[in-house]
C-alpha positions in Angstrom: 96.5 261.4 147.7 95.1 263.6 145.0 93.5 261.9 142.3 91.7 264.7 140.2 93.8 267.7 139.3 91.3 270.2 138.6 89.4 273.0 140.7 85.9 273.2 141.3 84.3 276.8 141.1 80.5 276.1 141.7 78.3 273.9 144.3 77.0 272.7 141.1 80.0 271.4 139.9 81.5 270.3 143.4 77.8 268.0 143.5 78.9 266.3 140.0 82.3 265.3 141.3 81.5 264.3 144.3 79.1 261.9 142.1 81.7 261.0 140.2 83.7 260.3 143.0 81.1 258.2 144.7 81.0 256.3 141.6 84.7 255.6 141.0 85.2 254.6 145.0 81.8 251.9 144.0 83.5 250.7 140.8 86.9 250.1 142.5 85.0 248.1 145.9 83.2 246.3 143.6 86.3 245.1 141.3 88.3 244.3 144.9 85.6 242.6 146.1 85.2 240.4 143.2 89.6 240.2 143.4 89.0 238.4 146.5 86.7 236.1 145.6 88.3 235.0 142.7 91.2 234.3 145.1 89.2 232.5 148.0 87.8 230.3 145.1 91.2 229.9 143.6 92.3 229.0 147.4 89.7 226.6 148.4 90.4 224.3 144.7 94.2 223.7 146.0 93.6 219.5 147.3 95.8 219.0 150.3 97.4 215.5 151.1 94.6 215.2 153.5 92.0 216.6 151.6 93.5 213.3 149.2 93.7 210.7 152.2 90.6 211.7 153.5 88.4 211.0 150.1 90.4 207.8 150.0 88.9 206.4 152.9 85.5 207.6 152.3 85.3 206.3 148.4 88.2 203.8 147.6 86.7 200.6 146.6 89.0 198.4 148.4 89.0 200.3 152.0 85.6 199.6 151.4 85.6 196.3 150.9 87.7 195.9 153.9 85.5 197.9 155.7 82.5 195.3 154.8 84.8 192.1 155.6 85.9 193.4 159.2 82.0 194.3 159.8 81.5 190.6 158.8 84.0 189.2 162.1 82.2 191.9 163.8 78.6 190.5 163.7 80.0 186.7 164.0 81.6 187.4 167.8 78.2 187.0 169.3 77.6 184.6 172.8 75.1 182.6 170.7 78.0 181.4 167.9 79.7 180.1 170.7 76.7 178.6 172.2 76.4 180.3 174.8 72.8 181.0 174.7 69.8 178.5 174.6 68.2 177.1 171.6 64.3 177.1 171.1 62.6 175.3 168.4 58.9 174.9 167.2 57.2 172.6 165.1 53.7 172.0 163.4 52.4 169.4 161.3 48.7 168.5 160.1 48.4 165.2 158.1 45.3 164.6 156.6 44.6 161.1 155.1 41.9 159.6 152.9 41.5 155.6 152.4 39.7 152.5 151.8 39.9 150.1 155.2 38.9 147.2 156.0 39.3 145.5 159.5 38.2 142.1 160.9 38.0 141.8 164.2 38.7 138.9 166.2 35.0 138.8 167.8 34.5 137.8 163.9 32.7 140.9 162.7 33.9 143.1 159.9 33.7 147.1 159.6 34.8 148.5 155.9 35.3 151.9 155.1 35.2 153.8 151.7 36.7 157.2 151.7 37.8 157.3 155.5 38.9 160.4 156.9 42.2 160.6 159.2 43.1 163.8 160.4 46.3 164.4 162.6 47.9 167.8 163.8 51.2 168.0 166.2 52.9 170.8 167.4 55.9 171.3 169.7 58.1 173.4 171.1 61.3 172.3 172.2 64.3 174.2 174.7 67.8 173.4 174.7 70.7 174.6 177.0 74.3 173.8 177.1 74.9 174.7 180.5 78.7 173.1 180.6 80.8 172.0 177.6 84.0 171.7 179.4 84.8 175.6 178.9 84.5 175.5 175.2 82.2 178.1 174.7 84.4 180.2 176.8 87.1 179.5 174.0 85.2 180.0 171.5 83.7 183.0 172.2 87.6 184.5 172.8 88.2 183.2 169.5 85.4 184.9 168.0 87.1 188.0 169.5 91.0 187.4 168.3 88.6 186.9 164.9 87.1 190.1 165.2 90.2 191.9 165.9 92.1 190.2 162.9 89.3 191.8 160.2 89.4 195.3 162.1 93.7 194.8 161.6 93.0 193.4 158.2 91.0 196.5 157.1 93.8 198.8 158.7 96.7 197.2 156.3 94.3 197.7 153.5 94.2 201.5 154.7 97.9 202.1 154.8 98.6 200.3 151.3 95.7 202.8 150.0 97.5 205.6 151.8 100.5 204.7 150.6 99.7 204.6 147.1 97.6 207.9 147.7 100.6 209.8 149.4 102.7 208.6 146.4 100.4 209.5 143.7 99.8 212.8 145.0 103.6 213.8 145.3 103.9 212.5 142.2 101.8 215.2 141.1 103.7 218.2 143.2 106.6 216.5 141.7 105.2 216.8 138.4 103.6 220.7 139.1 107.4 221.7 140.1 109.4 220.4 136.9 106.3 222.0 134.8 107.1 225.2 136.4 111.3 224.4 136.2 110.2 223.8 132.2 108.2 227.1 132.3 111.2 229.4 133.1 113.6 227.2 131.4 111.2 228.2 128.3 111.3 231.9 129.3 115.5 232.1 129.4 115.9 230.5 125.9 113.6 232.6 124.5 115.3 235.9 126.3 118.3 234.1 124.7 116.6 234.0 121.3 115.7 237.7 121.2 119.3 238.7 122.5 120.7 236.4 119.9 118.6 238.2 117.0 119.5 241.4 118.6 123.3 241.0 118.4 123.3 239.3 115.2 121.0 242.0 113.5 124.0 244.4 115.4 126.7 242.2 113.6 127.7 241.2 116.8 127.0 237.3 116.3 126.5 234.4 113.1 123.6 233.7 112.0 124.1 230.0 113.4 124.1 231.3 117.0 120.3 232.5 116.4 119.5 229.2 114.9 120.7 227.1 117.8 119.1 229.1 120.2 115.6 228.8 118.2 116.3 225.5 118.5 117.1 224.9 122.3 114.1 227.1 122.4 111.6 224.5 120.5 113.6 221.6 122.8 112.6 223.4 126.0 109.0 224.0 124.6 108.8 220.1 123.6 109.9 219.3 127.1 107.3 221.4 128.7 104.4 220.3 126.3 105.4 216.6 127.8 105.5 217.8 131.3 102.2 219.4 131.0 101.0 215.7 129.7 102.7 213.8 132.2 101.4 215.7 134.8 97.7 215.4 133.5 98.3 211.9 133.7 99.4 212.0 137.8 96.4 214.1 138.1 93.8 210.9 136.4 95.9 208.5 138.4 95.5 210.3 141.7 91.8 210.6 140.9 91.9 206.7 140.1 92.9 206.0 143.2 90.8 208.3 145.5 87.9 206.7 143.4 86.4 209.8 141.6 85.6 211.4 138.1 89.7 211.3 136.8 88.9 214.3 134.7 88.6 216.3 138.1 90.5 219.4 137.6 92.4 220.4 140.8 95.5 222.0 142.0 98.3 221.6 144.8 100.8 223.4 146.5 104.4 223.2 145.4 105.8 222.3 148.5 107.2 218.7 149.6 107.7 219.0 153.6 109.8 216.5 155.3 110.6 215.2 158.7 113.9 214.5 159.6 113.4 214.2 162.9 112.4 210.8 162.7 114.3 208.3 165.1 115.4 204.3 164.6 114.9 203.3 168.0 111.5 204.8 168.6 110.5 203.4 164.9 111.8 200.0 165.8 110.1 200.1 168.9 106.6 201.2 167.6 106.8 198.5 164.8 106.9 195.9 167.2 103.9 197.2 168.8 102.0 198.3 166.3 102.9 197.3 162.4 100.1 195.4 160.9 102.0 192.1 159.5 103.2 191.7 163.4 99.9 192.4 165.2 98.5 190.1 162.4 101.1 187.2 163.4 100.5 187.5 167.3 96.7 187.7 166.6 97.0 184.2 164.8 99.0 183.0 167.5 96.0 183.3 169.8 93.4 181.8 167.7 95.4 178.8 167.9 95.6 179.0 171.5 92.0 179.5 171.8 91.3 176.2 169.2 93.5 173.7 171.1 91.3 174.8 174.3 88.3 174.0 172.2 89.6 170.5 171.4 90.8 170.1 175.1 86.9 170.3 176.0 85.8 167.7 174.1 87.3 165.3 176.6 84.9 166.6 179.7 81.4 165.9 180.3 79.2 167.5 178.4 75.4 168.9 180.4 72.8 170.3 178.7 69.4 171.2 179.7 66.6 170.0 177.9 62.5 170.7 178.1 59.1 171.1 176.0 55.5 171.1 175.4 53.6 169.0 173.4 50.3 169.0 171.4 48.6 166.5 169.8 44.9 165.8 168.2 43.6 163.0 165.8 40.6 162.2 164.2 39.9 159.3 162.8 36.0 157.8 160.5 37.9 154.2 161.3 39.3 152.3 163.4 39.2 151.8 167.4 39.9 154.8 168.3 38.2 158.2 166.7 39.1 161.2 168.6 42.8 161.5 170.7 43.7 164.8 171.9 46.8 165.5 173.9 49.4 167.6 175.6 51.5 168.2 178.1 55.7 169.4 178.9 58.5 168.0 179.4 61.7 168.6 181.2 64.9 166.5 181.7 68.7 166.6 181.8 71.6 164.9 180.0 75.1 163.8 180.2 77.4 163.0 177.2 81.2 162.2 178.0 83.3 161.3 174.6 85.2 158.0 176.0 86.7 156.9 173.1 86.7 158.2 169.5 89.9 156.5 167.7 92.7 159.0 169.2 90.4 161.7 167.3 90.7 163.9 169.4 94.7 163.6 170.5 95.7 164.0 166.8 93.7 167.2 166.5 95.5 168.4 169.4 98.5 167.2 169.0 98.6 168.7 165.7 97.1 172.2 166.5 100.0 172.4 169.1 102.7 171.9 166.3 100.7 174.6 164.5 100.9 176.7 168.0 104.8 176.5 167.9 104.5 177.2 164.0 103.0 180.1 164.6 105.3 181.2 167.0 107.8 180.6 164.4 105.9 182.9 162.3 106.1 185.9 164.8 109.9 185.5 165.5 110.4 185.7 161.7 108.2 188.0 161.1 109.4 190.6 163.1 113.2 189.9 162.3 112.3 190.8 158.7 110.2 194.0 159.4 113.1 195.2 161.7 115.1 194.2 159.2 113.5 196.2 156.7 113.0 199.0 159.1 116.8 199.2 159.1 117.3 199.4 155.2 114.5 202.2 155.1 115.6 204.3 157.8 119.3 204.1 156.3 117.7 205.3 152.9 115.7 208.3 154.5 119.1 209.3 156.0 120.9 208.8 152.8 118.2 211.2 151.1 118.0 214.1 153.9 121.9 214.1 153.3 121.2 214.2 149.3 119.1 217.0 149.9 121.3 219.2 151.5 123.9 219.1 149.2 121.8 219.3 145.8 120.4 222.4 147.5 124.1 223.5 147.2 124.5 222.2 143.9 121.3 224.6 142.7 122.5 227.4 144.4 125.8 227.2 142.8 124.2 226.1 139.3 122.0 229.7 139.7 125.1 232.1 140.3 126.8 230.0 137.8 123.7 230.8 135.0 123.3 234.2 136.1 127.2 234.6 135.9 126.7 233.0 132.4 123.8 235.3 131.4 125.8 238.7 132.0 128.8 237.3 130.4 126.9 236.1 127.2 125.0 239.4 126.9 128.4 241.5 126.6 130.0 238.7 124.1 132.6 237.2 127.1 131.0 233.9 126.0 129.3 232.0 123.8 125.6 231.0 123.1 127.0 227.3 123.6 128.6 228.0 127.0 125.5 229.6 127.9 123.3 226.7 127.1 125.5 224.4 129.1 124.8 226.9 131.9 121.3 226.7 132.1 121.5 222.8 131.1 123.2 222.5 134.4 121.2 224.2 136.6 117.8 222.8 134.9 119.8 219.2 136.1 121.0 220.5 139.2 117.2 221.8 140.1 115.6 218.0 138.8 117.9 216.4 141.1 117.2 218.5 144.2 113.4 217.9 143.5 113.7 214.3 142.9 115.8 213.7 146.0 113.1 215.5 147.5 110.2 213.1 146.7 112.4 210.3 146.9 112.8 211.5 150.4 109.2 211.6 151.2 108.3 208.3 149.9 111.1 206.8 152.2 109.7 208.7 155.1 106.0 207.5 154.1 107.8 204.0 154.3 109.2 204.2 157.6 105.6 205.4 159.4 104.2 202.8 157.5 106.5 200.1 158.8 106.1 201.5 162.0 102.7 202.0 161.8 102.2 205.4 162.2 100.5 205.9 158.8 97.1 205.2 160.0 96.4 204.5 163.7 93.0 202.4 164.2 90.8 203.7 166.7 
């Protein structure tokens, strides 16, 4: 391509445009290359729903709390809580004693002391085993597990209702960034109308109360945007809220609200009984009863432990028969303890842990009657929406030829500025519907993997 239209008659010359040259190709890299980056930047600033769901589990308060409590059942399922492990003690104590004594003696003498110096130390160190409790540290210990496992599960429905309130927060703000937009071009067709209107009423084409009704669908549509633009600040803080940052954080996102309607009942169904929280929760509780009727069950064997020690002893003494006494020495023995009878104490605890066991049971059955149940109602409301979808995208795509029908019918006087208005009112409507099916979709789907618990797998 030519760019310079001129000739060149001297090497001097040809040398200054060839500088020239050099310098315009410079300029224009530089200006591209600074294009790009503005655009990289501009790329790397639009937050993604996992870009959202991933700052949410790293800084929302509450996941973090949960986070801290299932740590908590983690550190308590240890051998030694269910005494499993020997205990080793050790003592020391050093008495020292002043006093005034005196003794008589039945030989008849008499010895008195003033200020009489008594001086004892002890020490000891003691082992204890429970060798055999009648299996209860075995059942304790597999409770401390079922324990463990409930704060891990605890902390994963803590995760999905933070995920679910980030995934709805954040589509609340595509939601938000695609009316804002719909209001932006809805402001840009009334004020094409505007101008038209002046232009056929300064031709004597059209009254003068066809331009004022047109400024004032004009200052309507501009009120609606100014409100859309506030509303959608607002998503933006509350997203922020959530995610637990600075709500003032400036961000964008893409306009897009992907869907999947390939999602099926059965497999839903099936993977909520498997895998939703409330149900794993309910089976999990089940267990820990199992586990504490065992425990009670134990306490009517024989209990063995294992017992030994060493022992140290000095005292010295200004009265009295004896003046110096040192000693020391271990010990080792055994014992047996067998609960014969403690007032039914122990029936009634087991009898009424096994009415909590069928309870529990109870629980489970009811439980997962009512999440199936709401499985149902959910997955009848996603297919209700992807069906809602499909025919306000007809209803848009009509509402557009019917506008730009409108539009080339108003600018040649076939109809009015009224009939026009109603036009674009309609496909404005028609377009706030389609979007709003849209979201309503997404949360329904967001629903369903939650139910099912597909949200947030555990690992």
């Amino acid at each position: 391509m030519r760019l310079y239209n001129i000739k060149i008659k001297s090497h001097k010359e040809r040398k200054v445009f060839s500088q020239r040259a050099q310098s315009v190709l410079t300029f224009s890299l530089c200006f591209f290359l600074c294009v790009l980056c503005v655009n990289i930047t501009e790329a790397q600033q639009v937050f993604t729903i996992d870009d959202a769901l991933k700052t949410a589990l790293q800084n929302n308060y509450a996941i973090q709390v949960a986070k801290h409590e299932a740590d908590i059942s983690k550190v308590n399922n240890y051998a030694g809580n269910a005494g499993m492990l020997p205990r080793v003690s050790g003592a020391v104590l050093q008495d020292n004693q002043n006093a005034n004594t005196e003794q008589k003696y039945t030989n008849g003498t008499e010895k008195k002391a003033t200020g009489a110096a008594n001086n004892q130390i002890a020490a000891n160190a003691e082992l204890g085993w429970t060798i055999f409790d009648g299996l209860k540290m075995f059942a304790t210990k597999n409770k401390l597990k079922e324990l463990q496992d409930i704060g891990e599960i605890r902390m994963r429905f803590q995760i999905e209702f933070i995920f679910t309130k980030v995934i709805r927060a954040y589509f609340d703000v595509v939601l938000g960034k695609q009316l804002l937009t719909q209001n932006k071009e809805s402001v840009k067709l009334s004020e094409e109308r505007l101008s038209l209107a002046k232009d056929r009423f300064a031709a004597g084409k059209a009254a003068k109360n066809e331009v004022l009704n047109a400024q004032v669908d004009l200052n309507t549509d501009r009120s609606a945007l100014k409100r859309q633009e506030v509303s959608l600040k607002n998503s933006k803080a509350s997203l922020n809220q959530i995610i637990a940052r600075d709500v003032n954080v400036e961000f964008d996102v893409p306009e897009i609200i992907d869907i999947n309607s390939e999602l099926k009942l059965e497999e839903l169904k099936s993977n909520a009984i498997s895998q939703n929280v409330s149900i794993l929760l309910a089976k999990k509780n089940a267990k820990v009863l199992s586990f504490g009727i065992k425990e009670i069950e134990s306490e009517r064997m024989p209990n063995l432990q294992l017992y030994s020690g060493y022992n140290y002893a000095n005292q010295n003494s200004q009265s009295g028969f004896v003046q110096y006494s040192q000693s020391l020495g271990y010990h080792y023995g055994a014992g047996v303890t067998l609960n014969i009878f403690n007032g039914f104490n122990v029936s009634k605890r087991l009898q009424i842990a096994q009415i909590g066991l069928k309870e529990s049971d109870l629980v489970l059955k009811d439980t997962i009657s009512k999440i199936e149940l709401t499985v149902q109602q959910s997955y009848n409301t996603y297919l209700m929406d992807l069906e809602l979808i499909k025919f306000e995208k007809e209803n848009v795509d009509v509402a557009t030829q019917n506008f730009d029908l409108a539009n080339d019918q108003y600018k040649i006087g076939v109809i009015s500025s009224i009939e026009l208005r109603q036009a674009q009112q309609n496909l404005i409507l028609s377009n706030s519907r389609y979007l709003s099916v849209k979201y309503e979709a997404k949360l329904a789907e967001t629903d369903l993997l939650r139910l099912s618990g597909g949200l947030f797998i555990l690992k």
